[in-house]
C-alpha positions in Angstrom: -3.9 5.9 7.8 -5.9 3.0 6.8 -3.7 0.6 4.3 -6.5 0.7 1.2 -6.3 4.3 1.6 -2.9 4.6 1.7 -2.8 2.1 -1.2 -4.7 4.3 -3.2 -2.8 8.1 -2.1 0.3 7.0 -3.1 -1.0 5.2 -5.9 0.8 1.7 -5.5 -2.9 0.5 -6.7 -4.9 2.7 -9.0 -8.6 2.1 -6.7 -9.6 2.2 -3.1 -11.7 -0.5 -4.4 -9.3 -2.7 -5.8 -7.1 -2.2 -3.2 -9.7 -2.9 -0.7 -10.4 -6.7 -2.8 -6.7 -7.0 -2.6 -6.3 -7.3 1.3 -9.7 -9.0 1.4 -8.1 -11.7 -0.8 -5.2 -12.2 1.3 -2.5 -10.5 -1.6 -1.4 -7.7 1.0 1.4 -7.9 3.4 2.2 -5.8 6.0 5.5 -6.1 7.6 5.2 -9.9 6.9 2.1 -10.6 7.8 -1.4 -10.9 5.7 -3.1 -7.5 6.4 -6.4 -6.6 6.2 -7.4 -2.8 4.6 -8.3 -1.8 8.2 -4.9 -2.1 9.3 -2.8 1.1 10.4 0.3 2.1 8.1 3.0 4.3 9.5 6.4 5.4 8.3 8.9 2.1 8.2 6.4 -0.4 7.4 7.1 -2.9 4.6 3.7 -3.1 2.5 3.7 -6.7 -0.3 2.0 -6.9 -2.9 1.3 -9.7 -4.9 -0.6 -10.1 -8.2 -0.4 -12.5 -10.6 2.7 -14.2 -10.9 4.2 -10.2 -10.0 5.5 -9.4 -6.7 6.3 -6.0 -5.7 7.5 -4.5 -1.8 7.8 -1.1 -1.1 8.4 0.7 2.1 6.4 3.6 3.7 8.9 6.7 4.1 5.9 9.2 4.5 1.8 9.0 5.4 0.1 11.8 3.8 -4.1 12.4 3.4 -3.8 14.2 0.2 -0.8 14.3 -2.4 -0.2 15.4 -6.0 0.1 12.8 -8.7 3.6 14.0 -9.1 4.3 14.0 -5.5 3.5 10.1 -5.1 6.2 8.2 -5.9 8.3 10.0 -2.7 5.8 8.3 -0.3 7.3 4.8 -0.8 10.7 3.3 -1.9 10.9 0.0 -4.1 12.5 -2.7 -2.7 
């Protein structure tokens, strides 16, 4: 799944769209590394997100297209 998307389904960021201007801006980390919104996610990956003075890291226990609201938060664990 594609990292904005995945941004967006397990609603780490609200909007496809802001998530999307996020990893366009270089505020995005995958595994380390600056990632763009095309790039891949899959389960073990370490996703950074930065904004404002705010840092936040979560990792990616499950990849799911579609997922209740409720359901979210057991895609990722806080780090």
């Amino acid at each position: 799944m594609r990292l904005d998307k995945y941004l967006k389904v397990s609603r780490l960021i609200k909007r496809r769209t802001v998530a999307n201007e996020a990893c366009d801006s270089g505020r995005v980390t995958l595994n380390g590394k600056v990632a763009r919104a095309s790039a891949e996610v899959k389960p073990g990956d370490i996703i950074g997100i930065t904004f404002g003075d705010r840092q936040t890291q979560a990792e990616v226990l499950a990849v799911q297209e579609t997922v209740r609201k409720e359901a979210a938060g057991e895609m990722y664990r806080l780090l």
